[in-house]
ChimeraX commands (.cxc) that place a marker at each C-alpha (Angstrom):
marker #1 position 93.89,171.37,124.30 radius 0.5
marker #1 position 97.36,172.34,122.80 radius 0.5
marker #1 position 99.20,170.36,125.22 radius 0.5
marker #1 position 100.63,170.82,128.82 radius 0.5
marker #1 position 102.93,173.59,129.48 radius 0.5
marker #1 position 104.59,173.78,133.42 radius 0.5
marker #1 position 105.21,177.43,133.96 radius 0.5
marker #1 position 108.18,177.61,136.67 radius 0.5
marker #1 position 107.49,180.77,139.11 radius 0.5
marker #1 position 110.33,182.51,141.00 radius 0.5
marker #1 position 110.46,180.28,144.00 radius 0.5
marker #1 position 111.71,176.95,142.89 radius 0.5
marker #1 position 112.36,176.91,139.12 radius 0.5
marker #1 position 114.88,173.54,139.56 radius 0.5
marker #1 position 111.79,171.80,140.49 radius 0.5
marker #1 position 110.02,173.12,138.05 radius 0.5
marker #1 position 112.29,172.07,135.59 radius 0.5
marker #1 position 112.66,168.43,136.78 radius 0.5
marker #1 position 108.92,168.24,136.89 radius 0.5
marker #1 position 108.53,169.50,132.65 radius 0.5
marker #1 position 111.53,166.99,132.02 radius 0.5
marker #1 position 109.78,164.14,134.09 radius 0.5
marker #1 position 106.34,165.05,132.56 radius 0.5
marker #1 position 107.15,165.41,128.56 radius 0.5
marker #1 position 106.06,169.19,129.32 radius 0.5
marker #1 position 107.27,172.70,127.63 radius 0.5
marker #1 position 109.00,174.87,130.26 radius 0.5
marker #1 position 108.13,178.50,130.51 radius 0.5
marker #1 position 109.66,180.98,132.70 radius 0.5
marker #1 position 107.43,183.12,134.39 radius 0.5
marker #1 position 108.98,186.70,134.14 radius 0.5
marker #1 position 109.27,188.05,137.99 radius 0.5
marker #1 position 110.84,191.30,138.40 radius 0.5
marker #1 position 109.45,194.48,140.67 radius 0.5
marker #1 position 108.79,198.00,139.94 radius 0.5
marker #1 position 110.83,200.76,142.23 radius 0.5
marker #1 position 108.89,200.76,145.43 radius 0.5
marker #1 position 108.64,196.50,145.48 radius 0.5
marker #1 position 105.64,196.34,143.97 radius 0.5
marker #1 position 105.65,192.52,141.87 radius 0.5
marker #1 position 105.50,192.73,138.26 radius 0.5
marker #1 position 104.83,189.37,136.82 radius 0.5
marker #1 position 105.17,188.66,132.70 radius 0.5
marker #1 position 104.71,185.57,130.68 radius 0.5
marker #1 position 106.12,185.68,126.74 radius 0.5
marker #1 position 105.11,182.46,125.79 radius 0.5
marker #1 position 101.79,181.41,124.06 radius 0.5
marker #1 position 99.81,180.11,126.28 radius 0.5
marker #1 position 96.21,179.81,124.19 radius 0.5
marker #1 position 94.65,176.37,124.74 radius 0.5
marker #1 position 97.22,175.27,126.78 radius 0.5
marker #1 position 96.55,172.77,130.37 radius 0.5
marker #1 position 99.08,175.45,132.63 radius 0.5
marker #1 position 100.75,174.15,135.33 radius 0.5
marker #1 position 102.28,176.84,137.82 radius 0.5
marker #1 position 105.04,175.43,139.94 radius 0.5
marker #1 position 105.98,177.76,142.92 radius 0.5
marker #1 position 105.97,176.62,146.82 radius 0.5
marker #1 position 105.00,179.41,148.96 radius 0.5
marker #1 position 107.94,179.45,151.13 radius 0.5
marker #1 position 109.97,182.81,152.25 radius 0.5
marker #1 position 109.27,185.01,151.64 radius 0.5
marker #1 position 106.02,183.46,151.85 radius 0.5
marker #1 position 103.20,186.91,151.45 radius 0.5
marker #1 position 105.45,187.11,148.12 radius 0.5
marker #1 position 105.46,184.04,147.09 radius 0.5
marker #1 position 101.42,183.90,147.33 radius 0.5
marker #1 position 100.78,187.39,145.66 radius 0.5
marker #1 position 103.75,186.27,142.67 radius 0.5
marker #1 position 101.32,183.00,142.29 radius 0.5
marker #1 position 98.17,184.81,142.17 radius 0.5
marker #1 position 99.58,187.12,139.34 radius 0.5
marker #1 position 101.20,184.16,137.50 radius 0.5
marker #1 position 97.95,182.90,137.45 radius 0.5
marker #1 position 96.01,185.72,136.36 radius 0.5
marker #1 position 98.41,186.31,133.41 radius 0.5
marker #1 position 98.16,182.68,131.86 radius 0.5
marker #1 position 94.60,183.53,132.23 radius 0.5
marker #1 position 95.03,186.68,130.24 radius 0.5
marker #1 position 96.58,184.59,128.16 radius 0.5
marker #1 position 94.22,182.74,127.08 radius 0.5
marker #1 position 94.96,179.14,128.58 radius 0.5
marker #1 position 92.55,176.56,128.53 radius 0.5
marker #1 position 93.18,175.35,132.10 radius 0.5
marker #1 position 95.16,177.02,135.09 radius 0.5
marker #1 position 96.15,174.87,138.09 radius 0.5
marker #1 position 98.84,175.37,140.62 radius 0.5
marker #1 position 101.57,172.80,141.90 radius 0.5
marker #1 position 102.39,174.08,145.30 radius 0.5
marker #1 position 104.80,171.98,146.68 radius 0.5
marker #1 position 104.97,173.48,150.05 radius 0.5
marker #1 position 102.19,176.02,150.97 radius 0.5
marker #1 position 102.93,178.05,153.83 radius 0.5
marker #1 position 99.63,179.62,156.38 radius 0.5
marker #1 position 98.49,176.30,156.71 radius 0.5
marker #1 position 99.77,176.10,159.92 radius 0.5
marker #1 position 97.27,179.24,160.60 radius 0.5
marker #1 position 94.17,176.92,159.69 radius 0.5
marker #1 position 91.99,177.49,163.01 radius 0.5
marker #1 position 91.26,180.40,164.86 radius 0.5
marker #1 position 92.25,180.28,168.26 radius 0.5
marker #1 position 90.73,183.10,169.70 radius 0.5
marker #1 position 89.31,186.47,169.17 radius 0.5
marker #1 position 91.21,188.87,167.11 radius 0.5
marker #1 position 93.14,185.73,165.04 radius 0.5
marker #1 position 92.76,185.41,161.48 radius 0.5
marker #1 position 92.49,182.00,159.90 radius 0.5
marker #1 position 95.03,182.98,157.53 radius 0.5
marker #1 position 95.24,179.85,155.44 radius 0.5
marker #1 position 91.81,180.22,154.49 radius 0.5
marker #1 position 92.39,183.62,153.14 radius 0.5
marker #1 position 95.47,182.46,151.37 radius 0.5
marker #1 position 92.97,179.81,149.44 radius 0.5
marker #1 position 90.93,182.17,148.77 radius 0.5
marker #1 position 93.59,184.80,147.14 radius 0.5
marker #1 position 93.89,181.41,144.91 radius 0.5
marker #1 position 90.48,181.02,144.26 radius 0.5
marker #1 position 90.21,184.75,143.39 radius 0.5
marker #1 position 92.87,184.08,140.79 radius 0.5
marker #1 position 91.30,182.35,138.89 radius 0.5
marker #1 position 93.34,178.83,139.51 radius 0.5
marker #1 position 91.34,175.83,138.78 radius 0.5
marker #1 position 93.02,173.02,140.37 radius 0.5
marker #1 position 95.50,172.66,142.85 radius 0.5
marker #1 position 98.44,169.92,143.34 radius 0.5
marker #1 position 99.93,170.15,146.72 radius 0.5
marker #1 position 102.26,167.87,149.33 radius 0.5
marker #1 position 101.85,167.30,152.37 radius 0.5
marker #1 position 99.56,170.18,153.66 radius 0.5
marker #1 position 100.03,170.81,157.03 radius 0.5
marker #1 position 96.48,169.43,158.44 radius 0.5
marker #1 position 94.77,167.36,155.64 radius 0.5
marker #1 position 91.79,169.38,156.61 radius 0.5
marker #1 position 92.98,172.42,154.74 radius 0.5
marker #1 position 91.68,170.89,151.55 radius 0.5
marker #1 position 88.30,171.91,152.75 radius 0.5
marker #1 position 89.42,175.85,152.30 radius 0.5
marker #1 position 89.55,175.46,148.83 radius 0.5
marker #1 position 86.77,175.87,146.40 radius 0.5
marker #1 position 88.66,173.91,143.70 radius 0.5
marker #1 position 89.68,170.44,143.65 radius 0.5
marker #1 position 93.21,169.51,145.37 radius 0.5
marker #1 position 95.31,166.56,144.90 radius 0.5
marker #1 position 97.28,165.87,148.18 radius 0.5
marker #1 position 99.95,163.77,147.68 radius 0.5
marker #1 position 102.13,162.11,150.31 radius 0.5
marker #1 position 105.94,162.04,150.12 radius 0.5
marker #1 position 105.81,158.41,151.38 radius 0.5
marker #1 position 107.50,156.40,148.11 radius 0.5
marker #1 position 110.27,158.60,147.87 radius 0.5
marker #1 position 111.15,159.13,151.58 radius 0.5
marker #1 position 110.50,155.86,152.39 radius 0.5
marker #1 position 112.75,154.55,149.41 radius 0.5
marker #1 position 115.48,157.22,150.80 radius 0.5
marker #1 position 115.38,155.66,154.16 radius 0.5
marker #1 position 115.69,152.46,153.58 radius 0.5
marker #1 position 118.63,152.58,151.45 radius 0.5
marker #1 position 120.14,154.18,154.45 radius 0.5
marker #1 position 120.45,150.65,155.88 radius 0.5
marker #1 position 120.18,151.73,159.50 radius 0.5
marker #1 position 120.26,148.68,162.01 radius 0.5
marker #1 position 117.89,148.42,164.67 radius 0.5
marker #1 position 115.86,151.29,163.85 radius 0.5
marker #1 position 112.90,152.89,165.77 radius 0.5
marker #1 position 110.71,155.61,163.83 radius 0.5
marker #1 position 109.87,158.67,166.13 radius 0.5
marker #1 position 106.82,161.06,166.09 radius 0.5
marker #1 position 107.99,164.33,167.60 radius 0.5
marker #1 position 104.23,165.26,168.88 radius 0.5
marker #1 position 100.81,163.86,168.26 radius 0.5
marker #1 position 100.61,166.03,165.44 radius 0.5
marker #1 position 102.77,164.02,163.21 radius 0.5
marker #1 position 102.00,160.28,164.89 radius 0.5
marker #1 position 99.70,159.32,161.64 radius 0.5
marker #1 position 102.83,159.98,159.41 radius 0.5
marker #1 position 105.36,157.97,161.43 radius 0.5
marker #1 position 102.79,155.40,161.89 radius 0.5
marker #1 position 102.87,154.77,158.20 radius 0.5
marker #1 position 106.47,154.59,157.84 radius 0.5
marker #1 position 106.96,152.48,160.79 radius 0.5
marker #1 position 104.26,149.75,159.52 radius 0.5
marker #1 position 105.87,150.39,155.96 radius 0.5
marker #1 position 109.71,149.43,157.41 radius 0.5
marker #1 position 108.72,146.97,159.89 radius 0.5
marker #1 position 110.03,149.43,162.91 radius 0.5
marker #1 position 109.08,149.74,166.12 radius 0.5
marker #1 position 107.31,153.46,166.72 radius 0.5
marker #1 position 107.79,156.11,169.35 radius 0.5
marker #1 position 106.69,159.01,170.23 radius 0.5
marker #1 position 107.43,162.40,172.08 radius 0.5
marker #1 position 104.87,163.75,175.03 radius 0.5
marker #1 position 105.46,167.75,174.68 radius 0.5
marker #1 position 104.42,170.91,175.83 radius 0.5
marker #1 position 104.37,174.63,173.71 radius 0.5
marker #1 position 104.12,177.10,176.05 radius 0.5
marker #1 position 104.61,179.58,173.21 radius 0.5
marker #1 position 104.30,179.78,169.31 radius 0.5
marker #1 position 107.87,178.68,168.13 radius 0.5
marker #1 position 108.75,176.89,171.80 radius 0.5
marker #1 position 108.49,173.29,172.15 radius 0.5
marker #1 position 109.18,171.80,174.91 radius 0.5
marker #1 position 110.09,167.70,175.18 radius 0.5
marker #1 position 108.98,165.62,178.48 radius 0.5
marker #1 position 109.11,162.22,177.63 radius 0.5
marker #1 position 109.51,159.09,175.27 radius 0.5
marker #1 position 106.82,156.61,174.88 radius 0.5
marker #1 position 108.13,154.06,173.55 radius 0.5
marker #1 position 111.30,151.95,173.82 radius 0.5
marker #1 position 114.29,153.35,171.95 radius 0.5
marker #1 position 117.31,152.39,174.08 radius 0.5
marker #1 position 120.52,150.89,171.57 radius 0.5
marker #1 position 118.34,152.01,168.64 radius 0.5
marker #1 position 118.78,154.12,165.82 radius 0.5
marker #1 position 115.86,156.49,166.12 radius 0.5
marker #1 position 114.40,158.45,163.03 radius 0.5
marker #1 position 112.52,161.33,163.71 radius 0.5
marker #1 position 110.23,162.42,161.11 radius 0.5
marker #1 position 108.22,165.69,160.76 radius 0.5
marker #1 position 106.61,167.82,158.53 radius 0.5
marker #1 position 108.59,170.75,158.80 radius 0.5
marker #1 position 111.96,172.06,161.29 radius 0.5
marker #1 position 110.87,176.13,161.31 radius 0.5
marker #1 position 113.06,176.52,163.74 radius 0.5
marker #1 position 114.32,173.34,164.60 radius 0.5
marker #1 position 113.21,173.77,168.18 radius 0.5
marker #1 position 110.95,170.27,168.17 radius 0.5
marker #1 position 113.66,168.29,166.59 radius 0.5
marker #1 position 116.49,169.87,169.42 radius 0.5
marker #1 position 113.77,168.64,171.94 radius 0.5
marker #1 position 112.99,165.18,170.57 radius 0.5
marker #1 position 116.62,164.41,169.87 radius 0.5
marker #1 position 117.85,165.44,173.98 radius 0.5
marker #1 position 114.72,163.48,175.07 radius 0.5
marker #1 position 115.70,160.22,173.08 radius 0.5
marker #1 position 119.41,160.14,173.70 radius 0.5
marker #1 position 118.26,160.63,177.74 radius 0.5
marker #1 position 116.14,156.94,177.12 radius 0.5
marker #1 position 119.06,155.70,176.16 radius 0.5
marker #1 position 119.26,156.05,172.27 radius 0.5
marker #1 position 122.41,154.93,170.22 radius 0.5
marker #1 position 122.16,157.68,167.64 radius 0.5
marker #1 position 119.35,159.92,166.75 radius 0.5
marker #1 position 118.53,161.19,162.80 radius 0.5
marker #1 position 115.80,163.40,161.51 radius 0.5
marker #1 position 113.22,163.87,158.66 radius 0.5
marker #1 position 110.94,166.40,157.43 radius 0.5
marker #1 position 109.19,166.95,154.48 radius 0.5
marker #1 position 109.74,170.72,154.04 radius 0.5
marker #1 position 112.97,172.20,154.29 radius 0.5
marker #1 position 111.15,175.43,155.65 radius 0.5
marker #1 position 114.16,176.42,158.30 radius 0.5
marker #1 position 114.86,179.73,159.37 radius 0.5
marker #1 position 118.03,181.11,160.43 radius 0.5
marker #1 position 120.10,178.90,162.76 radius 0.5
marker #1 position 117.57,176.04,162.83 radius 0.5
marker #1 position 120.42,173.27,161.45 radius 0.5
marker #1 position 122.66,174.64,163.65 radius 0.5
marker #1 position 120.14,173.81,166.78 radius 0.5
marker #1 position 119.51,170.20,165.66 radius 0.5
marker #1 position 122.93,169.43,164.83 radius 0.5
marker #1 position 124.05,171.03,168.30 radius 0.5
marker #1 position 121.30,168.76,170.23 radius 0.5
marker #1 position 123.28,165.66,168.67 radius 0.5
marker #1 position 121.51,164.58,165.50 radius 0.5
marker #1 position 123.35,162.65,163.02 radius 0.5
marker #1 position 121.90,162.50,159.25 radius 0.5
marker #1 position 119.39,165.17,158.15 radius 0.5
marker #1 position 117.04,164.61,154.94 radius 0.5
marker #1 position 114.33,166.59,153.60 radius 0.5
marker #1 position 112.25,166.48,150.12 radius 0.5
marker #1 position 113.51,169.48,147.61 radius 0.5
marker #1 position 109.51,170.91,148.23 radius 0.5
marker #1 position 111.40,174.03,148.86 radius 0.5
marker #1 position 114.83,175.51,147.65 radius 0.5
marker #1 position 115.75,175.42,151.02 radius 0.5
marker #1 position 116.60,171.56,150.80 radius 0.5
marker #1 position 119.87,172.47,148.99 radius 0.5
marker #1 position 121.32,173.54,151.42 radius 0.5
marker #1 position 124.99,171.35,151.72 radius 0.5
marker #1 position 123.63,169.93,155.37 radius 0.5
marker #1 position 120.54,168.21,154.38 radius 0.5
marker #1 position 120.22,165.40,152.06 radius 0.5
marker #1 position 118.17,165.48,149.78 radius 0.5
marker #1 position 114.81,163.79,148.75 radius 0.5
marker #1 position 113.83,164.25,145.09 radius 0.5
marker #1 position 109.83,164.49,144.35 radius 0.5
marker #1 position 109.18,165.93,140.91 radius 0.5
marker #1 position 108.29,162.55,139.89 radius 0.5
marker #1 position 105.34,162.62,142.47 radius 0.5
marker #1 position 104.52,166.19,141.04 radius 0.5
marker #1 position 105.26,165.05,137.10 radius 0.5
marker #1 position 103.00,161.74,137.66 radius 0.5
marker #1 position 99.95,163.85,138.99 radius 0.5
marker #1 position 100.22,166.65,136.28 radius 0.5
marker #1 position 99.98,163.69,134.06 radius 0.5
marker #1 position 96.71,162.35,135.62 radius 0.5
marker #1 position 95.21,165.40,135.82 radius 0.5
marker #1 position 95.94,166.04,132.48 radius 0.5
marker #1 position 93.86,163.30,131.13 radius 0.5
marker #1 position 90.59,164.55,133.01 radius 0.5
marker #1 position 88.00,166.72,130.95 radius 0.5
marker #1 position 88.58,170.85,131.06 radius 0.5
marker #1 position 85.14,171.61,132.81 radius 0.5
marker link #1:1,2 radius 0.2
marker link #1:2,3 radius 0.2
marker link #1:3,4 radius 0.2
marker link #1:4,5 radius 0.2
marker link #1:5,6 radius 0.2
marker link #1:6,7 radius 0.2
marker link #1:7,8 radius 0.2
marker link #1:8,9 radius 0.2
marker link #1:9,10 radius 0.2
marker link #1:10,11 radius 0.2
marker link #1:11,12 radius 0.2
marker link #1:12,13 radius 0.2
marker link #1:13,14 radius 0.2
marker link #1:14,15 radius 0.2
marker link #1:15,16 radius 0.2
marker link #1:16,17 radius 0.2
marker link #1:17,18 radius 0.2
marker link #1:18,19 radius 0.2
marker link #1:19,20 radius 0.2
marker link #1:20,21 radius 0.2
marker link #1:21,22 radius 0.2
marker link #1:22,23 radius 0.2
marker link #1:23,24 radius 0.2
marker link #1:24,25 radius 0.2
marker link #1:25,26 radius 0.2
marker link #1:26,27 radius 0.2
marker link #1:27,28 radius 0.2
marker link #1:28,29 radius 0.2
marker link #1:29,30 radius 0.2
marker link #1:30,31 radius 0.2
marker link #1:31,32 radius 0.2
marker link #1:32,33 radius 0.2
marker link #1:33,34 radius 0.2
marker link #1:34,35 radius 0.2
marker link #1:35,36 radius 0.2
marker link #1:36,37 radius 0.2
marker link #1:37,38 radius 0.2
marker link #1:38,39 radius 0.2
marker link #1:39,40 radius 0.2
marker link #1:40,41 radius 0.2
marker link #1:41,42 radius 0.2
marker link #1:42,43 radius 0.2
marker link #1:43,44 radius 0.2
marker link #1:44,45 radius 0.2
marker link #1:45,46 radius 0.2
marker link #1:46,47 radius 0.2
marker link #1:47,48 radius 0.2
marker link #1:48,49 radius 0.2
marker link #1:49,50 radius 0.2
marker link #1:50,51 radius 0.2
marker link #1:51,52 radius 0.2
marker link #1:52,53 radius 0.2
marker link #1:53,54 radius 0.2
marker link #1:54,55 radius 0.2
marker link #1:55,56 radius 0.2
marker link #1:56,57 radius 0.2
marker link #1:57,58 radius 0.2
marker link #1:58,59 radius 0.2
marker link #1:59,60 radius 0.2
marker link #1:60,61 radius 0.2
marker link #1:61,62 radius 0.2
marker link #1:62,63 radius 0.2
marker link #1:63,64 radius 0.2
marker link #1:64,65 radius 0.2
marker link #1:65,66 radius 0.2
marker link #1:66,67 radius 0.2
marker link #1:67,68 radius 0.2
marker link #1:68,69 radius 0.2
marker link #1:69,70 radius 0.2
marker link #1:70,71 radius 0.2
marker link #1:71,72 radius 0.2
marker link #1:72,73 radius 0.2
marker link #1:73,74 radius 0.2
marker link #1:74,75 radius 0.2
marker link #1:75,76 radius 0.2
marker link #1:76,77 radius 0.2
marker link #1:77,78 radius 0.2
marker link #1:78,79 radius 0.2
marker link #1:79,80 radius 0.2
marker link #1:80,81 radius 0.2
marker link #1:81,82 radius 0.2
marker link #1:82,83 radius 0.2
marker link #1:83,84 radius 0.2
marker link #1:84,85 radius 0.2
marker link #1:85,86 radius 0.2
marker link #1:86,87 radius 0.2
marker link #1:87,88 radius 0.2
marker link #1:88,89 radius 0.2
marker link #1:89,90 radius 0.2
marker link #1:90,91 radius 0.2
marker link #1:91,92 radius 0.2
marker link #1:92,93 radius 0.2
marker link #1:93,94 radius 0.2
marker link #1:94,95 radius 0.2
marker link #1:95,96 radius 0.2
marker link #1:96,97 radius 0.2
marker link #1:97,98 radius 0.2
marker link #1:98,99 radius 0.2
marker link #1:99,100 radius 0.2
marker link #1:100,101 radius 0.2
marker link #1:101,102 radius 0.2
marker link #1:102,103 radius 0.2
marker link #1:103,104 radius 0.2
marker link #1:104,105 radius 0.2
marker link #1:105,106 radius 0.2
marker link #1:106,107 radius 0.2
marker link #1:107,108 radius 0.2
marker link #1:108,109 radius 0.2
marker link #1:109,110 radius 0.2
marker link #1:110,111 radius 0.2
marker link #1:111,112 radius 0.2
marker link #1:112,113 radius 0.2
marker link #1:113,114 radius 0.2
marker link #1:114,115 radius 0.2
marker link #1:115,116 radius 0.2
marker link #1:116,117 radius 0.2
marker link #1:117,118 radius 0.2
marker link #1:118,119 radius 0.2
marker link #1:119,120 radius 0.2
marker link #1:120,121 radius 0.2
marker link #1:121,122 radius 0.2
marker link #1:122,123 radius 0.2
marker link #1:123,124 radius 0.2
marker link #1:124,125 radius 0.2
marker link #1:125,126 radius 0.2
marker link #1:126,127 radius 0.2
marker link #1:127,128 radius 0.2
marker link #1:128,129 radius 0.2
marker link #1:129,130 radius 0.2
marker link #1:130,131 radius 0.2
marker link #1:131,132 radius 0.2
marker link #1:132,133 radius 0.2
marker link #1:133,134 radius 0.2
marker link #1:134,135 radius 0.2
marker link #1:135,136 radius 0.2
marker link #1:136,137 radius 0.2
marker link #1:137,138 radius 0.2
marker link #1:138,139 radius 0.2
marker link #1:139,140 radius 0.2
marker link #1:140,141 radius 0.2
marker link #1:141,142 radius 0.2
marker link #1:142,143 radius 0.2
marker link #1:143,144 radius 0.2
marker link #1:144,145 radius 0.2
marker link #1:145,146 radius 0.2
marker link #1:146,147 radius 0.2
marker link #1:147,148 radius 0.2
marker link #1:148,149 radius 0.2
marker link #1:149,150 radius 0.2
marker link #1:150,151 radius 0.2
marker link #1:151,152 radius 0.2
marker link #1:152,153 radius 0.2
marker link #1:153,154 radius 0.2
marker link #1:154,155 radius 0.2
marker link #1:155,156 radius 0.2
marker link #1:156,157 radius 0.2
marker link #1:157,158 radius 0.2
marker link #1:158,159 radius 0.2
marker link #1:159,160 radius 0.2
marker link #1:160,161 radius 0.2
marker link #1:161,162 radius 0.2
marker link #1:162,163 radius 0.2
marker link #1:163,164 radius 0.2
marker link #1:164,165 radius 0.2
marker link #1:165,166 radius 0.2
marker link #1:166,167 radius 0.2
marker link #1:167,168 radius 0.2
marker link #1:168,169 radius 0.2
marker link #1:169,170 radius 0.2
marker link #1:170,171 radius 0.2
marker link #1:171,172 radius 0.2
marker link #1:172,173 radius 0.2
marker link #1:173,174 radius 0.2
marker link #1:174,175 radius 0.2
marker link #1:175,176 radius 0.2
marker link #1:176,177 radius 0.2
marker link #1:177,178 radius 0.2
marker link #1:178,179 radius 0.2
marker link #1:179,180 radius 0.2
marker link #1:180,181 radius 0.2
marker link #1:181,182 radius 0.2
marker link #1:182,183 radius 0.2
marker link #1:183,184 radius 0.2
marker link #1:184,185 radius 0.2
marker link #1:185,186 radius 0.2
marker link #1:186,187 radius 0.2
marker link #1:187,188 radius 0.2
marker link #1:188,189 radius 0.2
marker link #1:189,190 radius 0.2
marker link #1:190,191 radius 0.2
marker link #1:191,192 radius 0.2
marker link #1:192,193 radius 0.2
marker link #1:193,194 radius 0.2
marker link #1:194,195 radius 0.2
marker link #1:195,196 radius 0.2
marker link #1:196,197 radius 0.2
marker link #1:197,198 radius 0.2
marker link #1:198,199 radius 0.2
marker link #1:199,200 radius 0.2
marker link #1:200,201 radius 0.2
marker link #1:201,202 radius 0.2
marker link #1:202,203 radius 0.2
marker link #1:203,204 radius 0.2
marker link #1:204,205 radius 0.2
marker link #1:205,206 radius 0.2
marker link #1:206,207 radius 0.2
marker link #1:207,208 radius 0.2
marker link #1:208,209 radius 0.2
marker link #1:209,210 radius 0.2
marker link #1:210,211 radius 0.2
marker link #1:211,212 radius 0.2
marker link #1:212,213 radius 0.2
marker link #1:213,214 radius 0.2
marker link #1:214,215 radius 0.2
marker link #1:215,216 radius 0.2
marker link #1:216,217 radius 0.2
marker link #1:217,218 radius 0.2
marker link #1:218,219 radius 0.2
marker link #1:219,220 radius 0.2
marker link #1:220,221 radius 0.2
marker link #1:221,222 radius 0.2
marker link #1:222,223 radius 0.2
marker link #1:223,224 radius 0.2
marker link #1:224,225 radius 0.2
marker link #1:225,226 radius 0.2
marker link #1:226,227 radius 0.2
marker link #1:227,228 radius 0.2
marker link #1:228,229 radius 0.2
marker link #1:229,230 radius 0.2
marker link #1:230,231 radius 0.2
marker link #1:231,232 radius 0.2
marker link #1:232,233 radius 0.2
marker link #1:233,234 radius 0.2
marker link #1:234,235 radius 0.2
marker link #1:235,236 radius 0.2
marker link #1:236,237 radius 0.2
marker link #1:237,238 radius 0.2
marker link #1:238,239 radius 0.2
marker link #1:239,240 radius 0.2
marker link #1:240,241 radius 0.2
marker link #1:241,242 radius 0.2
marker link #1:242,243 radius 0.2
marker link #1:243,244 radius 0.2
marker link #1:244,245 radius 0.2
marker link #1:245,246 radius 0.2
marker link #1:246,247 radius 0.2
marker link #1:247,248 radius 0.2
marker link #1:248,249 radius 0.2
marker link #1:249,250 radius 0.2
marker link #1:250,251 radius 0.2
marker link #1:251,252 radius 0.2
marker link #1:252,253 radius 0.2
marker link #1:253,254 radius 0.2
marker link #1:254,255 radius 0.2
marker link #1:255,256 radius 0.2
marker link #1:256,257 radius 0.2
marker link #1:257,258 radius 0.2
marker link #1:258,259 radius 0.2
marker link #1:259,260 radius 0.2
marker link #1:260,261 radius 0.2
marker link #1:261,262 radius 0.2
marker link #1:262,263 radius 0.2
marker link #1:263,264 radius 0.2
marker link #1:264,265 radius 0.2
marker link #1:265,266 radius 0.2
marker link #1:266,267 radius 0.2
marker link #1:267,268 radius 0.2
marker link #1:268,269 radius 0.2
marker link #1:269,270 radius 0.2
marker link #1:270,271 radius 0.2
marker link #1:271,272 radius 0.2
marker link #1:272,273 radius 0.2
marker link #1:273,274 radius 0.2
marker link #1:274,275 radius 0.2
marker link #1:275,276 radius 0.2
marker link #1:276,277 radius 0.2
marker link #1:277,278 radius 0.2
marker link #1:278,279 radius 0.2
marker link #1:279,280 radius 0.2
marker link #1:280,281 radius 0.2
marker link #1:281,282 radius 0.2
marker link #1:282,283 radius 0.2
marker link #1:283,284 radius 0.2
marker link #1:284,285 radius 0.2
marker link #1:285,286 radius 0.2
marker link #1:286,287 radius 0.2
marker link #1:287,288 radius 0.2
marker link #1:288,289 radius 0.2
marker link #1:289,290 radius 0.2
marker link #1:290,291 radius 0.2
marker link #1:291,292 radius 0.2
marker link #1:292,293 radius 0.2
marker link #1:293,294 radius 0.2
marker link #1:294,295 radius 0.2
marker link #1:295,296 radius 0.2
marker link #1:296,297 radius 0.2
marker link #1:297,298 radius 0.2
marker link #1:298,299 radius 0.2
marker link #1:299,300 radius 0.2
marker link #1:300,301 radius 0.2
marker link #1:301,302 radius 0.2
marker link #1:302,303 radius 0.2
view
């Protein structure tokens, strides 16, 4: 092969660029624009012939956009005649839509692999999928890397006293489990209800957390509904301040304004998404994690 080229798509091209720098890789802009009507036109004027391509776009929000734009990024480094196509999707979005519920529902992250698949993208490098059991959707290989040596790094030069790491649901227990073990901290976790999609609903702590400094860490804040519940429920057993941490920075409108109104202090999340940039979270850089796995999957064979 020619060498690796990282081909930044419309949805994060900072990362992008930090991953090429971090990787010894060419950057290419992937030309995004639309025709009249909104219809994605996608353009790449670099050569790409022999090349080990690297597309770099989460599939945040718009997320239907960002998934067609990735497709059609793909297909045209295809068309261009590159050795090797694989996708670095920092954040993917339907894979919280990765079971069907009941009749009528779509397993929508399955389709969304597939749309990959279709495209014609080999190999995929993602972080932090939702349920590690979405690897399965994929006909291609998948890397799934875990933001635990940055974020863990982050929090510990935070040099919180007497801290306590918090699950907000069972969902996320493995994740604080690690990073509890990892910082010698005690581990708690929130008993919840959702008596609808979007609405969380906190009952109880297990777990002791009064005079402590409690971390709560979660994949994502949507709408910053589980953190608002986690952080009331911990300050009612008596917590001295209460923090939070999520890997994606996927937040819709008013979301930091609910978690800073329910009392929580610091707020951190990786830069998976151009989200994290906004002025009220701090940030957690991971294009090394990304730049270090383009450079091991480099090495392997083009089947």
């Amino acid at each position: 092969m020619k060498g690796i080229a990282i081909v930044a798509g419309d949805a994060h091209p900072e990362l992008a660029r930090e991953i090429a720098a971090l990787a010894g890789a060419e950057l290419i802009p992937a030309g995004v624009s639309a025709f009249a009507d909104g219809e994605t036109r996608v353009r790449i004027d670099a050569d790409l012939h022999g090349r080990d391509v690297y597309i770099v776009q989460p599939t945040s929000t718009p997320v239907s956009e960002r998934l067609v734009t990735l497709a059609l990024i793909a297909d045209a480094a295809r068309g261009a005649q590159a050795a090797r196509v694989s996708a670095v999707i920092p954040y993917f979005g339907y894979a919280r839509q990765d079971v069907r519920y009941g009749p009528g529902e779509p397993r929508s992250a399955h389709i969304a692999a597939r749309i990959l698949d279709g495209a014609g993208i080999e190999r995929l490098i993602a972080l932090e999928l939702h349920s590690p059991a979405l690897e399965s959707a994929f006909e291609m290989p998948v890397v799934h890397l875990r933001a635990d040596e940055p974020v863990l790094a982050g929090i510990r030069g935070w040099g919180m006293r007497d801290l306590a790491i918090v699950s907000p649901d069972a969902g996320g227990l493995k994740r604080a489990q690690r990073y509890a073990q990892a910082l010698s901290a005690p581990l708690a976790a929130i008993v919840k209800t959702r008596p609808s999609d979007d609405v969380a609903v906190a009952l109880r702590v297990l777990g002791e957390v009064r005079n402590r400094s409690c971390l709560v860490v979660d994949d994502m804040a949507s709408t910053g509904r589980t953190i608002e519940g986690a952080a009331r429920a911990l300050r009612d057993a008596g917590a001295r301040e209460v923090h939070a941490l999520f890997i994606h920075a996927v937040t819709a409108p008013g979301a930091l304004e609910r978690i800073r109104g329910a009392g929580v202090g610091r707020i951190a999340a990786t830069d998976s998404v151009g989200a994290a940039r906004d002025p009220r979270v701090e940030v957690i850089p991971v294009a090394g994690l990304f730049a270090g796995a383009v450079a091991a999957f480099s090495r392997a064979p083009v089947s």
